[in-house]
C-alpha positions as CSV (number, residue, x, y, z in Angstrom):
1,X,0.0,0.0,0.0
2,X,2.8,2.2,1.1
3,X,4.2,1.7,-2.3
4,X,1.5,2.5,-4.7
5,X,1.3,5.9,-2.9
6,X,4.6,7.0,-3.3
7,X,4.5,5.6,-6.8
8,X,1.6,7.7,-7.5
9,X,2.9,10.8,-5.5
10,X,6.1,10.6,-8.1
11,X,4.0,10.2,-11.1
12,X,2.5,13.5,-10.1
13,X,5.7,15.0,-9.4
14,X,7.7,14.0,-12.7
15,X,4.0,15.6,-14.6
16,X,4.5,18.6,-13.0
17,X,7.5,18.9,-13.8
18,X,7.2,18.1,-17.5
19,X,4.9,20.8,-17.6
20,X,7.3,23.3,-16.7
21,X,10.2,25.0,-19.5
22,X,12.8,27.2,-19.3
23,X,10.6,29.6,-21.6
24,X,7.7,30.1,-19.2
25,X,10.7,30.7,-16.3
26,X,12.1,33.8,-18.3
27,X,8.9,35.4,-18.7
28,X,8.9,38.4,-15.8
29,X,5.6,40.0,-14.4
30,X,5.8,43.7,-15.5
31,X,3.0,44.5,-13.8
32,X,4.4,43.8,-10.1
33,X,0.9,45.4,-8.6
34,X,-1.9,43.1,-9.5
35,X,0.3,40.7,-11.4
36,X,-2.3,40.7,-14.2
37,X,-0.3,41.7,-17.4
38,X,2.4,39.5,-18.5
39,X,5.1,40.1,-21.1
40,X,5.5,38.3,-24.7
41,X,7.7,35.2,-24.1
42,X,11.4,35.3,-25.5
43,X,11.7,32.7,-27.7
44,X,15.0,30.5,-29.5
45,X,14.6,33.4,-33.0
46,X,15.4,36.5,-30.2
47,X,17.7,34.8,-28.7
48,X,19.7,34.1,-31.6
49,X,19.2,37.7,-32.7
50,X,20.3,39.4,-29.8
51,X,23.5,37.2,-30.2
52,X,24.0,38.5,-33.7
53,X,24.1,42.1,-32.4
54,X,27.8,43.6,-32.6
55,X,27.8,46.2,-29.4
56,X,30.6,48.6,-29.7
57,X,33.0,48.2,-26.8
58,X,32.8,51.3,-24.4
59,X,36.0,53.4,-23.9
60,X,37.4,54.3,-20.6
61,X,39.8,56.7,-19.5
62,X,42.2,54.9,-17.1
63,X,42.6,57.0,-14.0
64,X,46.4,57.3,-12.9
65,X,46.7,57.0,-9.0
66,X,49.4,59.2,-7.4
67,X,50.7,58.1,-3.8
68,X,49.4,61.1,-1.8
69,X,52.0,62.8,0.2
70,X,51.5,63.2,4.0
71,X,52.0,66.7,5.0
72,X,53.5,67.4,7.5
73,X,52.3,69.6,10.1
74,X,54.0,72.2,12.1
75,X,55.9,70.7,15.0
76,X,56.6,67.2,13.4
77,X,59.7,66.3,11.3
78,X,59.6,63.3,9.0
79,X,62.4,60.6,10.4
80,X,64.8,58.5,8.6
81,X,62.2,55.7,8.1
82,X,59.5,57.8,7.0
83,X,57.6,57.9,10.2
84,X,56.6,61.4,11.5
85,X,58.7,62.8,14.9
86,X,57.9,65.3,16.9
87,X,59.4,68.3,17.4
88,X,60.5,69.2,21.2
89,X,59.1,66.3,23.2
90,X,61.8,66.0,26.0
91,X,59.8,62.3,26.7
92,X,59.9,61.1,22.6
93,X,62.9,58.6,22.1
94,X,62.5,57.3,19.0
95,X,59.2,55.6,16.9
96,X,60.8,52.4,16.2
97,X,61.1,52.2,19.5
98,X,65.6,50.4,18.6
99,X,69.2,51.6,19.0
100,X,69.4,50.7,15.7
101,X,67.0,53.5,14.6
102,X,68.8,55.7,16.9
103,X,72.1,55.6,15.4
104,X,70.7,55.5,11.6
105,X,69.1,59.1,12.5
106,X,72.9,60.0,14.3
107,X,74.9,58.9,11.1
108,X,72.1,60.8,9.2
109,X,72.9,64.2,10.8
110,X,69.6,64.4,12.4
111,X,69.7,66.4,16.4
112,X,67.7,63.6,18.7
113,X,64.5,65.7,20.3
114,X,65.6,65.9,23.7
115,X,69.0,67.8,22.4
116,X,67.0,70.0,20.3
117,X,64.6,70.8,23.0
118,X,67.5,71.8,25.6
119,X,68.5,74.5,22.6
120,X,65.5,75.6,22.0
121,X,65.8,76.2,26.0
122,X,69.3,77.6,25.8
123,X,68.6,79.9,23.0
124,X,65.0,80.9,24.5
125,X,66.7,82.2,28.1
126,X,69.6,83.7,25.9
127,X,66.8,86.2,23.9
128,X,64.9,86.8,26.9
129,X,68.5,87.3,28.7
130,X,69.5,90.1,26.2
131,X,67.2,92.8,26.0
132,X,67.3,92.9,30.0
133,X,71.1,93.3,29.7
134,X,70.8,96.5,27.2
135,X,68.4,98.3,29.4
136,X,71.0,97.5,32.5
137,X,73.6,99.4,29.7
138,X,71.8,102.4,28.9
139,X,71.3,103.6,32.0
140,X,75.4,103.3,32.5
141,X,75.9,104.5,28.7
142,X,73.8,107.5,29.6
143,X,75.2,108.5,32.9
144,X,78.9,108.5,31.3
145,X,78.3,111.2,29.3
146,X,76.6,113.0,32.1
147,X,79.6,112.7,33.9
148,X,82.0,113.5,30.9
149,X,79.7,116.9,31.0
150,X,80.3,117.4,34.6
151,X,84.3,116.3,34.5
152,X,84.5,119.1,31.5
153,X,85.5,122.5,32.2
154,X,83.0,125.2,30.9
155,X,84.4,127.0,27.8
156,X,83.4,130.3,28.2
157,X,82.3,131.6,25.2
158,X,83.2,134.7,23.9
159,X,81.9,137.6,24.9
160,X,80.5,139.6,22.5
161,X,81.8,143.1,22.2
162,X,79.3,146.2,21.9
163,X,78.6,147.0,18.7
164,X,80.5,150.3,17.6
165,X,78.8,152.9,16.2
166,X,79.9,154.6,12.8
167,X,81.9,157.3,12.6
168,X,79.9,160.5,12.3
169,X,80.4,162.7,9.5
170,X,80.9,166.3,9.7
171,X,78.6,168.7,8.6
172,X,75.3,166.4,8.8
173,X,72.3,166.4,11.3
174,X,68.8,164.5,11.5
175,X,65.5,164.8,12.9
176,X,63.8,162.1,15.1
177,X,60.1,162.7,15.0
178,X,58.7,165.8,16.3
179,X,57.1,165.1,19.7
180,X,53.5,167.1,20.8
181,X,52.2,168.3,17.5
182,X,49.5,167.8,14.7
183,X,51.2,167.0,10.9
184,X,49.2,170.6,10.0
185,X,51.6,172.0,12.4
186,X,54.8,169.6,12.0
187,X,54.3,169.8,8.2
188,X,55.7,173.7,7.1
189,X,58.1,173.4,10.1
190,X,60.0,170.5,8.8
191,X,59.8,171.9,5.4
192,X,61.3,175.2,6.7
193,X,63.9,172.9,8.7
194,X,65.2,171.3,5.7
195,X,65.3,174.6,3.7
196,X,67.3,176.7,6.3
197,X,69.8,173.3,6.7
198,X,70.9,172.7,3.6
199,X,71.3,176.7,2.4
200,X,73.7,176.5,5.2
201,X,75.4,173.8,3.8
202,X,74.1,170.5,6.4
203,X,73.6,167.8,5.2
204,X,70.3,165.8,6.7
205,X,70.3,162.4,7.1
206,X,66.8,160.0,7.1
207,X,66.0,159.2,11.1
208,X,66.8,155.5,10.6
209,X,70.7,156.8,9.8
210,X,73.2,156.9,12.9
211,X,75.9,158.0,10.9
212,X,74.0,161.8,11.4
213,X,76.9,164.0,13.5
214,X,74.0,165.7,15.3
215,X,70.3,164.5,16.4
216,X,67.8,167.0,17.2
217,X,64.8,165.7,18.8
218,X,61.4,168.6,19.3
219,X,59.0,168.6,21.3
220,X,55.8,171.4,21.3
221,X,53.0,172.6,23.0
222,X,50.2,174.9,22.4
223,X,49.4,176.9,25.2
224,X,46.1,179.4,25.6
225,X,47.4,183.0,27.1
226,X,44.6,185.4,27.7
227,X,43.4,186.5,24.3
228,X,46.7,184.8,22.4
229,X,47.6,181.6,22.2
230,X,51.9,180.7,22.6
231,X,54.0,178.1,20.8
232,X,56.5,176.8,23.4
233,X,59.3,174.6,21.8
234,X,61.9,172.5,22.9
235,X,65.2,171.0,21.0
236,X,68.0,168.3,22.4
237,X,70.9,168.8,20.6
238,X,71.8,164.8,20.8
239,X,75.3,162.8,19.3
240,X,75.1,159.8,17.5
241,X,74.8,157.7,20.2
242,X,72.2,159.3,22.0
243,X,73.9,161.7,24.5
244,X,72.1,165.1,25.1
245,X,75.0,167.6,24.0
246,X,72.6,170.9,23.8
247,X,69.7,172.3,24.2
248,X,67.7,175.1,22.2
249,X,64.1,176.2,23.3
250,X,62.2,179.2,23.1
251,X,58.1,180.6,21.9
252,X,56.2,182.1,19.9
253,X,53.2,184.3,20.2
254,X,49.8,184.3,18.0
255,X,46.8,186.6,18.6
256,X,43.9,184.4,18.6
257,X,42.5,181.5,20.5
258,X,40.1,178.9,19.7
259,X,38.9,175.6,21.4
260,X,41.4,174.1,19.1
261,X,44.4,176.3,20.2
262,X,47.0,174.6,17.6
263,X,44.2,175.4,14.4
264,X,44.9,178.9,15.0
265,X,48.5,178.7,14.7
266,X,49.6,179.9,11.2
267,X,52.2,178.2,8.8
268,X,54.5,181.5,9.4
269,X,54.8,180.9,12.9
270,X,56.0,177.6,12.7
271,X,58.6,178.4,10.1
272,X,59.6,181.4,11.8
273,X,60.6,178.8,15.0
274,X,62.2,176.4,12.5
275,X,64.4,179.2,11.1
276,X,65.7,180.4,14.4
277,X,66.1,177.0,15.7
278,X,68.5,175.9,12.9
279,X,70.5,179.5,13.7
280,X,71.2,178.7,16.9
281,X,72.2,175.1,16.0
282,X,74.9,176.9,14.2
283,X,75.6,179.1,16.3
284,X,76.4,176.7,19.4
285,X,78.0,174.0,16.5
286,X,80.5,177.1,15.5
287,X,81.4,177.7,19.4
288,X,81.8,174.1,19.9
289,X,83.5,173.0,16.9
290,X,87.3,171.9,18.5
């Protein structure tokens, strides 16, 4: 009994099987969803066409690899077997962790870290050392010529003599500004001044000129007299440096008087004073001429 059913279970099996081809196995569901719409089988002609088909082979560029170098960063050196040191680690021996290493780097010319670190120290306290030292100098640079200043004698310097004043000449005179009053006043007197010096053969200098033999300096005032009005004047017969060698003076009389006592003063008067004043000039120049 056992045997007819497993006979007739394999029957079954080997029809199923024989129902099945490779065909019906290549057909895909397109239609994943509902699984309703299947695709035209692909059968031995397509097959045999697709193999015909000559598909151009696609070009490629061949990339080109470069071995990237390592930078390397500040503070690390690259060592003699390529691995990276660092710089000024007083506790770093060596990376390969061998004496053999060690002396490689020596024979290479390369300063272990610890020695470089204890220059890096030396050279750090020598800069820091250095400026400290100038500004202990300057102090001592500066006092020594302080003390070269003091230690020198003063020279005196010379003392400048007074300055001399030209020789005067002869026969010349000038006239500093006329002191007390108006230019309608001062204005026919120095005319009349001029006129009476050089017919007597002065010469008159400008008032800026010390070379002048004589200065005469004026000074006037108008004053009211009853009904007339008097012109008192005053000359200092000066040398050239300023020393009072003379003195002239005298007045003048004019009938009238106003509030204005020196706008009734005519022209005449004041020449009149200017003429007598330059005669008695002479007069005491001709006593005092040895």
């Amino acid at each position: 009994m056992r045997q007819s059913i497993m006979l007739i279970a394999g029957l079954g099996i080997a029809a199923t099987l024989s129902g099945c081809n490779s065909m019906d196995d290549l057909t895909p569901q397109v239609d994943v969803g509902g699984g309703t719409f299947r695709s035209p089988p692909v059968n031995q002609s397509d097959l045999d066409a697709m193999s015909q088909q000559t598909v151009p082979p696609q070009s490629t560029t061949p990339v080109e690899s470069a071995q990237l170098a390592s930078p390397v960063q500040e503070g690390f050196v690259e060592g003699a077997t390529g691995t990276v040191l660092a710089q000024g680690d007083g506790e770093y021996t060596d990376p390969a962790g061998s004496l053999d290493a060690q002396a490689g780097r020596l024979r290479q010319g390369q300063v272990p870290a610890q020695q470089r670190l204890a220059r890096r120290q030396v050279i750090a306290e020598e800069a820091e050392a250095t400026p400290v030292e100038g500004a202990s100098d300057e102090p001592r640079q500066s006092a020594a010529p302080l003390r070269a200043a003091e230690e020198t004698p003063e020279i005196q310097k010379p003392q400048k003599s007074a300055a001399i004043a030209p020789a005067a000449t002869p026969g010349t005179i000038r006239f500093l500004p006329i002191i007390g009053a108006p230019v309608e006043a001062v204005t026919p007197l120095s005319k009349q001044l001029g006129n009476e010096a050089r017919s007597h053969g002065l010469t008159i200098k400008s008032a800026s000129d010390t070379s002048s033999q004589h200065i005469l300096k004026g000074y006037f005032s108008a004053l009211k007299d009853g009904e007339k009005t008097t012109v008192v004047y005053v000359w200092d017969v000066l040398d050239s440096g300023g020393n009072r060698l003379h003195r002239i003076q005298g007045q003048d009389t004019v009938d009238a008087t106003a509030a204005n006592l020196w706008s009734v003063v005519p022209p005449q008067t004041m020449q009149a004073i200017a003429t007598r004043t330059i005669a008695e000039y002479l007069n005491w120049r001709a006593k005092n001429a040895g």
